[in-house]
VEXDREN-2710 file (C-alpha; in Angstrom, 1 decimal):
% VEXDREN-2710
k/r/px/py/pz
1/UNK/136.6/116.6/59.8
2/UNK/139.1/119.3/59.2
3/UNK/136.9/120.9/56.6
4/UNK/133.6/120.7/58.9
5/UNK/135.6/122.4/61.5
6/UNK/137.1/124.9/59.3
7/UNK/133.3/125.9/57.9
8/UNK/131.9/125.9/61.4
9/UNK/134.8/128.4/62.4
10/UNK/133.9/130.3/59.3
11/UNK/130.6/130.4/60.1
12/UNK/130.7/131.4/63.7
13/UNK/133.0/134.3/62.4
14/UNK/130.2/135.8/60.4
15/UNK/127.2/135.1/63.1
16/UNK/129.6/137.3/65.3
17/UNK/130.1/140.0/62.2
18/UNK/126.7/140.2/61.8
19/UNK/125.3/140.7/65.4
20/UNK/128.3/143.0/65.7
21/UNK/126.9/144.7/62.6
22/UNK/123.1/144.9/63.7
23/UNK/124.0/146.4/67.5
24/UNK/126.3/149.0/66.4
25/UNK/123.3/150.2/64.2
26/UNK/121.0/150.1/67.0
27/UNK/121.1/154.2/68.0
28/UNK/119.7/155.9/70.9
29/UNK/115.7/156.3/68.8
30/UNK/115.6/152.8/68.1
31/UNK/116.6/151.1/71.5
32/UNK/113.4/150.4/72.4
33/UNK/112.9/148.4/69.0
34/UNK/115.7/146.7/69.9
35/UNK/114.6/145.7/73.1
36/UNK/111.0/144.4/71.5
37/UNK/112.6/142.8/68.7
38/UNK/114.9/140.7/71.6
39/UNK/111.3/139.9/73.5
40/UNK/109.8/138.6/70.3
41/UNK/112.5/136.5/69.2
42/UNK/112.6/135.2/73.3
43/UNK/108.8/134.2/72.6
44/UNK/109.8/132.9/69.1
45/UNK/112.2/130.7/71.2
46/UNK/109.9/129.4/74.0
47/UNK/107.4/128.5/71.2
48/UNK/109.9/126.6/69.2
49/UNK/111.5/124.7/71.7
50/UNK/108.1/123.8/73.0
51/UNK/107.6/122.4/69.7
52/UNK/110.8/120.5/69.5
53/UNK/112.8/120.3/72.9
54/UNK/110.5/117.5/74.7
55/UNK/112.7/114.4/73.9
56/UNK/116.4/116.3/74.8
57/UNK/114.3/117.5/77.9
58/UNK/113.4/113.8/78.7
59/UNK/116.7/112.6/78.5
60/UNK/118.7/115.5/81.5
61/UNK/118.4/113.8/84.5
62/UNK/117.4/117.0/86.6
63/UNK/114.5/117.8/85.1
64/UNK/113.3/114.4/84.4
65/UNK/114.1/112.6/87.9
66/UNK/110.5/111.3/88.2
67/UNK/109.9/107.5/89.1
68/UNK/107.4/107.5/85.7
69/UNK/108.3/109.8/83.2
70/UNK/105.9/112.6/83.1
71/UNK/103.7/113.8/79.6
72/UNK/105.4/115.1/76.2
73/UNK/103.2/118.3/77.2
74/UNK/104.6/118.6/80.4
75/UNK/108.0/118.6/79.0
76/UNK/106.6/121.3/76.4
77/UNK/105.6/123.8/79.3
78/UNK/108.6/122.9/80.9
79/UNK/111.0/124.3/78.2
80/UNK/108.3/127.8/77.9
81/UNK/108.7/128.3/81.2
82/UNK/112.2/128.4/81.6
83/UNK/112.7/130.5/78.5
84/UNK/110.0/132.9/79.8
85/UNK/112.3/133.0/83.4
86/UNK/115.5/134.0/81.6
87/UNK/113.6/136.7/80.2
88/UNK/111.8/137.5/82.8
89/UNK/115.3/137.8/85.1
90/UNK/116.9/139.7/82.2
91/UNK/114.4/142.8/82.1
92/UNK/113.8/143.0/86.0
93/UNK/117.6/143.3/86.6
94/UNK/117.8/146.1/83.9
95/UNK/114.3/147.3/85.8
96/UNK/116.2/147.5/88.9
97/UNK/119.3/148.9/87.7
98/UNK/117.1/151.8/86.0
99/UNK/115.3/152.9/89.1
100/UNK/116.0/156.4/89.8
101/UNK/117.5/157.5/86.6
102/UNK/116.2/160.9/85.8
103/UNK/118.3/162.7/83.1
104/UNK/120.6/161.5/80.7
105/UNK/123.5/163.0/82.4
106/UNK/123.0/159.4/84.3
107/UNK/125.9/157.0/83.3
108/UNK/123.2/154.4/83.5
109/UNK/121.2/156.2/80.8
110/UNK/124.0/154.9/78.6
111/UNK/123.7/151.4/79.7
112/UNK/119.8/151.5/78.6
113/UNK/120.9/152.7/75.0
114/UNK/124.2/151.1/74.4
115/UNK/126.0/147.9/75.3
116/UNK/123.8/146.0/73.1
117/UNK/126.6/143.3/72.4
118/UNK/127.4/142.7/76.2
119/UNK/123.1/142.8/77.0
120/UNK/122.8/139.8/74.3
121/UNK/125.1/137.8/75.6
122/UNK/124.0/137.8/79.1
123/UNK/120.5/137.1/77.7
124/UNK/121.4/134.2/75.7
125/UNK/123.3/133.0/79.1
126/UNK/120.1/133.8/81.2
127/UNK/118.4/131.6/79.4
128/UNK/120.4/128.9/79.0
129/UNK/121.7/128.9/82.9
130/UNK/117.7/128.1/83.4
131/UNK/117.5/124.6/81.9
132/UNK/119.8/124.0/84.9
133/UNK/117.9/125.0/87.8
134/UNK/116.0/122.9/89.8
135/UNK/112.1/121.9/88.9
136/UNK/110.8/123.7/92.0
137/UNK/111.8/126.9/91.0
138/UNK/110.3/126.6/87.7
139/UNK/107.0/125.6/89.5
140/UNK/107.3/128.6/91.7
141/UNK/107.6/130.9/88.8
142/UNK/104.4/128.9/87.4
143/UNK/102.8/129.7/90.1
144/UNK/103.7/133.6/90.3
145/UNK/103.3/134.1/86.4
146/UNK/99.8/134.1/86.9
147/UNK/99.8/136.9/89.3
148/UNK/102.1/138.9/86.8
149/UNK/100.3/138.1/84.3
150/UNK/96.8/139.6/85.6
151/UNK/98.9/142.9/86.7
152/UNK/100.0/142.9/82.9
153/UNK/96.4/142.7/82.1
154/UNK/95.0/145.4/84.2
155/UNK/98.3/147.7/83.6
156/UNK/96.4/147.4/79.8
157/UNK/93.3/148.0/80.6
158/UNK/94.3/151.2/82.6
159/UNK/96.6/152.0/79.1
160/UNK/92.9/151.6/77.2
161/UNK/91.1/154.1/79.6
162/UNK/94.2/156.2/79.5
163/UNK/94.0/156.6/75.8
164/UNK/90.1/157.1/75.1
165/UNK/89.9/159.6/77.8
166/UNK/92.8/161.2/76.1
167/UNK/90.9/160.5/72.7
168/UNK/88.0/162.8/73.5
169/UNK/89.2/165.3/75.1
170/UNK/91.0/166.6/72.1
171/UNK/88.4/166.4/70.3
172/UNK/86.2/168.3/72.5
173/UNK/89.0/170.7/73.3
174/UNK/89.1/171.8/69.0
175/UNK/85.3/172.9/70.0
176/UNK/84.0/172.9/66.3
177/UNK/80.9/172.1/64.8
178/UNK/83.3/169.1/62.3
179/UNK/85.1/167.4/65.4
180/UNK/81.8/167.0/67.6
181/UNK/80.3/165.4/64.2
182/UNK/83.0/162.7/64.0
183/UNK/82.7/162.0/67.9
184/UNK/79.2/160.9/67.1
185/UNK/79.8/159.0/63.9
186/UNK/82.7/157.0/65.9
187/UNK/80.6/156.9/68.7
188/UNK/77.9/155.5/66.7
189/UNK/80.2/153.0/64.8
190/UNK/81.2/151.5/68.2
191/UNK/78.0/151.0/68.9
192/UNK/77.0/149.3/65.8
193/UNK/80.3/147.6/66.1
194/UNK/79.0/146.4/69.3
195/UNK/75.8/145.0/68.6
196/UNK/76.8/143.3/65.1
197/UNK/79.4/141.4/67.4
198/UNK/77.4/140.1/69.9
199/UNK/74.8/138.9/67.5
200/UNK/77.8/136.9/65.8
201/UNK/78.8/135.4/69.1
202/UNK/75.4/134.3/69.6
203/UNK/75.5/132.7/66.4
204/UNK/78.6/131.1/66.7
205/UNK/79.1/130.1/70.7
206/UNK/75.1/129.3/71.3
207/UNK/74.1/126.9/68.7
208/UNK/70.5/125.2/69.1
209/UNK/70.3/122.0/70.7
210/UNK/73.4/122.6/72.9
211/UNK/72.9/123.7/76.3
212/UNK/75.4/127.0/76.3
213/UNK/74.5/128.7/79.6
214/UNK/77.7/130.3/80.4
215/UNK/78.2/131.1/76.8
216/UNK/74.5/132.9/77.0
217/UNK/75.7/134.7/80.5
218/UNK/79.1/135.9/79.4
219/UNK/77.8/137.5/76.0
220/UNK/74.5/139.2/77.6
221/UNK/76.4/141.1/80.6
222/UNK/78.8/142.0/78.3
223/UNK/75.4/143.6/76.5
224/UNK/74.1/144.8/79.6
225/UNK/77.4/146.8/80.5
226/UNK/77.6/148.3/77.0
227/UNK/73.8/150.0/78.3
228/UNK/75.3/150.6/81.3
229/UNK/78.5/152.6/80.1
230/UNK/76.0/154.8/77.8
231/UNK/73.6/156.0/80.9
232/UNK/76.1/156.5/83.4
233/UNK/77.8/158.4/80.8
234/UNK/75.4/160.5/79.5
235/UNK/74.0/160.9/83.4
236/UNK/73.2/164.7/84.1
237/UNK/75.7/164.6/87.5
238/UNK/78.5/162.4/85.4
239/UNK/78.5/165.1/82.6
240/UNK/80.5/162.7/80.2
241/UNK/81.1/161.5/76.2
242/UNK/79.6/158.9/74.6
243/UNK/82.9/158.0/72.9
244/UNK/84.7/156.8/76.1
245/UNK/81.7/154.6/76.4
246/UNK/81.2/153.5/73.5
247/UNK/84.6/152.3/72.5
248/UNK/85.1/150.6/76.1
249/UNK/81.7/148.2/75.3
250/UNK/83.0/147.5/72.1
251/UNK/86.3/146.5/74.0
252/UNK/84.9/144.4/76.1
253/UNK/82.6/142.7/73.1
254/UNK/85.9/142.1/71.7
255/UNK/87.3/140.8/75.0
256/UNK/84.2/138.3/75.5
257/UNK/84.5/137.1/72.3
258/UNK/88.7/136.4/72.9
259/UNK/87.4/134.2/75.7
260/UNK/84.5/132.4/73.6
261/UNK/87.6/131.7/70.8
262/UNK/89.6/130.3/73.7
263/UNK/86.9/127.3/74.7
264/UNK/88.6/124.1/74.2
265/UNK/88.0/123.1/70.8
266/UNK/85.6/119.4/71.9
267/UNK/83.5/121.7/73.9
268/UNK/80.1/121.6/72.4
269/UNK/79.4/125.4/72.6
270/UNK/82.5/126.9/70.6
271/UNK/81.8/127.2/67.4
272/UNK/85.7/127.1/66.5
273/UNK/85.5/123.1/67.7
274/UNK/84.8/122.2/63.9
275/UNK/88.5/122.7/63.3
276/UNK/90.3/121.4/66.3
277/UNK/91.9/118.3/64.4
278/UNK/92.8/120.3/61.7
279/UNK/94.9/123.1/62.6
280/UNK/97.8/123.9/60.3
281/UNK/101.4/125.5/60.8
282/UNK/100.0/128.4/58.7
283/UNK/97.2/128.5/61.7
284/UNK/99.6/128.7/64.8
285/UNK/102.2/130.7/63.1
286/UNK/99.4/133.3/62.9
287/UNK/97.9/132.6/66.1
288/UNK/101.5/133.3/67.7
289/UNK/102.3/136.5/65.5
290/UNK/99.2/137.7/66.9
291/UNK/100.2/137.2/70.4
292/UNK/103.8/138.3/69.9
293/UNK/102.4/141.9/68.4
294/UNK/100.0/142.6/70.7
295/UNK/102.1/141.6/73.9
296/UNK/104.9/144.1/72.3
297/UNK/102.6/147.0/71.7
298/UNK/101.4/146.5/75.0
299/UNK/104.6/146.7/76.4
300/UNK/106.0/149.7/74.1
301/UNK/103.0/151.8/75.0
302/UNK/103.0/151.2/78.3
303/UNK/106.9/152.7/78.7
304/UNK/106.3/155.2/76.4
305/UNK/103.0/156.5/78.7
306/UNK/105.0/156.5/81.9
307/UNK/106.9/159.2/80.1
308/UNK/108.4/161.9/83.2
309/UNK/108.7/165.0/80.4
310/UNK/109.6/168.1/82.5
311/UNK/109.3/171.8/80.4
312/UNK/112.1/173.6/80.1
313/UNK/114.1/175.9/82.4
314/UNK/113.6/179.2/80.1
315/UNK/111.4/179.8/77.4
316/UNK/112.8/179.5/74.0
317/UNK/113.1/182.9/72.9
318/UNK/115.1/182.5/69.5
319/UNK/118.0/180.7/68.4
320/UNK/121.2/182.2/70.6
321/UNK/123.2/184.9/68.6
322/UNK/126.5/182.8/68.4
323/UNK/126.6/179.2/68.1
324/UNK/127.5/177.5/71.6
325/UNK/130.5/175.5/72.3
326/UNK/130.3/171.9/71.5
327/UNK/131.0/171.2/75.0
328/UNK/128.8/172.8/76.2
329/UNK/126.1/171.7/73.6
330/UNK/126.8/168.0/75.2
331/UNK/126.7/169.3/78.6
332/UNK/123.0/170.8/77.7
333/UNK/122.3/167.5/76.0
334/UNK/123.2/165.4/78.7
335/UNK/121.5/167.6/81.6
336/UNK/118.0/167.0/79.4
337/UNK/115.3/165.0/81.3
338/UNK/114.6/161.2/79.8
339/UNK/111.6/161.1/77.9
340/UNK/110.6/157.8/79.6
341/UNK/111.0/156.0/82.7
342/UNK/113.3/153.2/82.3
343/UNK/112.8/151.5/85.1
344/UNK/109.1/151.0/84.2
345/UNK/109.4/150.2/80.5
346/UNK/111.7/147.1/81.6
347/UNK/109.1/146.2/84.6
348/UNK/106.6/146.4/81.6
349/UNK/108.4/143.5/79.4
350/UNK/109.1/141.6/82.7
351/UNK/105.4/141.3/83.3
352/UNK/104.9/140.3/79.4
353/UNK/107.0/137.7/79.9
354/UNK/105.0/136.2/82.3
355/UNK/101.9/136.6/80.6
356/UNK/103.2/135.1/77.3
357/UNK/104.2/132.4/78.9
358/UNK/100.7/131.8/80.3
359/UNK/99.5/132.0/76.6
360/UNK/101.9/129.7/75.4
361/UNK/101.1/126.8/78.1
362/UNK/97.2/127.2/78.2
363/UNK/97.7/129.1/81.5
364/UNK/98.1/125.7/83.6
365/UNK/100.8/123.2/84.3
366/UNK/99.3/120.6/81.9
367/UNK/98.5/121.9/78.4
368/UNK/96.8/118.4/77.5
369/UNK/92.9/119.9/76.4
370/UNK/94.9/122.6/74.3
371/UNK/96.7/120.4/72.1
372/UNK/99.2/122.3/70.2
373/UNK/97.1/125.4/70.2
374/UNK/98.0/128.7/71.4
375/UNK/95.8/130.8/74.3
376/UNK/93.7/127.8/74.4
377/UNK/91.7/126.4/77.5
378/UNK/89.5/127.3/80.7
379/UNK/91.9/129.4/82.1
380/UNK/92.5/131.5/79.5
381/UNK/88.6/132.0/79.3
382/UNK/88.0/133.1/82.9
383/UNK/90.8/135.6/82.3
384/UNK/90.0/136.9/79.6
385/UNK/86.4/137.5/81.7
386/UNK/87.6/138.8/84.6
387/UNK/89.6/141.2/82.7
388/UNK/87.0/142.6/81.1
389/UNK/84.8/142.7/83.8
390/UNK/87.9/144.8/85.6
391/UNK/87.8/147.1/82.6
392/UNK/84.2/148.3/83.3
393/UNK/84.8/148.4/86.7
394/UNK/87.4/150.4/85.5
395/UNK/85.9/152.8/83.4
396/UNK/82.3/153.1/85.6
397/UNK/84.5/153.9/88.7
398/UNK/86.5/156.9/86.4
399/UNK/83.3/158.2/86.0
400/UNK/81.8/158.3/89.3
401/UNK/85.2/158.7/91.5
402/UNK/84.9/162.9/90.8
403/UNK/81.5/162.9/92.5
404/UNK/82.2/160.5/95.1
405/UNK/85.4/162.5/96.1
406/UNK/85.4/166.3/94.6
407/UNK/88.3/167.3/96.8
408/UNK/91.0/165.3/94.7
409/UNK/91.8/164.8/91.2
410/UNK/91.0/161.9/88.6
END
């Protein structure tokens, strides 16, 4: 006994060495690494303790209080959930506390880059402090995930359009004969794209003899919109590219086809049903890296675009004749504008928790039709349609807003 608690005190001595090790290398560059490595390992968490926590749940007598003791998959939501909260609360108190920070003569400009020991800890107790609150709380932030979850959504969507606007436009703005080739040949790869996809959703999510009417539906407007995108586009009035369009139909192909791969796997019409009893580790360990890496980026490029750069106060005429004081050289540092807004790039993960959360439970309180499988289910189908329905909504309306209103700017 004295020797297991001897090895355990060694043990817990080196843990602490080496997280004391890995946040004193975390520098002011890679803080935002840091805070997407701590989000993935949150949702590497949630998905392991929905794996494994179910019968330790089952057994704490404020969360099971039930007359008849509910599902193991209720108890597997459960435990997301109330990782997802912790993490939720953690990045929308450091949102809040970063709300008006400007330059990083702002003492809380230092608390967004440094502390990295003290902001672990307080995660780790976030977290942990949730498997003690009440049921109906849990069920409230259910219930309000969903709404966070369909702002992440649109918040990339508006990222998307944001980024193939920007796309074209320097291209266009080199005005040579080589950069208007290459907008046509991506342009026309989109499109090919485009097509080749939707004939392989046809093939896979319409098979003959089934009756796949919402399958048909969903893959044909998505079709429809891709013509769509390309006239209004092209439209004398809109004066716009083809690229924008073409990448945005290819987008939403990819989109429809997310929902399609989400169909529970015993409905007749997805042709992913095949292998619903026989999904490996190898399967879902994929399935969630995928998830984690997209939900990161996401988040990353969303902060990074809310970016608040201001020029600076005199034009940079040479390097100064002497070398200034190193006092004042901080000073100067410090008085520079933060390249990012804080406050947003925290809101950012808080909404990403939500929506990760919805991936990880089937986007419903019961993920019994899932099974074991990630981003699986009905819900997950009609929002991945509705989102990209909202994308060409999107898109369509930032091509016709400048006619409809010439007086303001788009």
């Amino acid at each position: 006994m004295w020797a297991a608690s001897c090895l355990a005190s060694c043990c817990a001595a080196c843990a602490c060495d080496a997280c004391r090790t890995v946040v004193s290398g975390i520098s002011r560059r890679s803080a935002r690494i840091a805070y997407c490595g701590l989000f993935a390992f949150s949702l590497v968490v949630a998905w392991i303790l929905r794996e494994v926590a179910a019968p330790l749940m089952e057994s704490i007598p404020w969360i099971n209080h039930f007359n008849q003791t509910p599902s193991r998959e209720w108890f597997e939501t459960d435990a997301v959930l109330r990782v997802s909260l912790g993490n939720f609360l953690f990045f929308t108190i450091l949102a809040v506390l970063m709300v008006g920070v400007k330059t990083q003569r702002d003492p809380r400009d230092s608390m967004h880059h440094g502390g990295w020991m003290i902001k672990i800890i307080c995660w780790f107790v976030l977290v942990i402090f949730m498997f003690f609150v009440p049921n109906e709380i849990i069920s409230f932030y259910e219930t309000i995930s969903k709404f966070g979850s369909g702002m992440f959504l649109l918040v990339q969507v508006m990222l998307l359009l944001d980024f193939v606007h920007g796309w074209n436009d320097k291209w266009v703005g080199f005005d040579e004969q080589f950069w208007y080739i290459a907008l046509f040949v991506v342009s026309l790869v989109c499109y090919l794209g485009t097509f080749a996809f939707s004939g392989v959703l046809f093939h896979f999510f319409t098979p003959s003899g089934q009756d796949c009417g919402i399958n048909v539906f969903f893959i044909t407007m998505t079709l429809i919109l891709a013509f769509v995108f390309a006239i209004v586009a092209l439209h004398p009035a809109v004066n716009g590219s083809v690229l924008p369009a073409s990448v945005i139909s290819l987008y939403c192909t990819y989109l429809c086809y997310s929902a399609l791969a989400s169909e529970p796997r015993d409905y007749e019409c997805n042709g992913l049903h095949k292998h619903s009893k026989a999904v490996s580790t190898g399967t879902l360990t994929l399935g969630l890296l995928t998830t984690v890496l997209s939900v990161v980026y996401s988040a990353v490029r969303a902060g990074s675009s809310a970016a608040v750069l201001s020029p600076p106060s005199s034009p940079r005429a040479g390097k100064p004749l002497l070398p200034l004081d190193a006092r004042e050289e901080e000073e100067k540092e410090k008085a520079k504008p933060v390249t990012y807004s804080y406050a947003f790039f925290h809101l950012i993960f808080s909404l990403a928790s939500m929506y990760s959360a919805m991936l990880l439970t089937g986007w419903s309180t019961s993920v019994g039709e899932s099974g074991k499988l990630v981003d699986v289910g009905w819900p997950s189908v009609w929002v991945r349609i509705v989102t990209s329905w909202a994308t060409a909504l999107l898109y369509l309306w930032s091509l016709v807003a400048p006619i409809l209103f010439p007086e303001r700017e788009f």
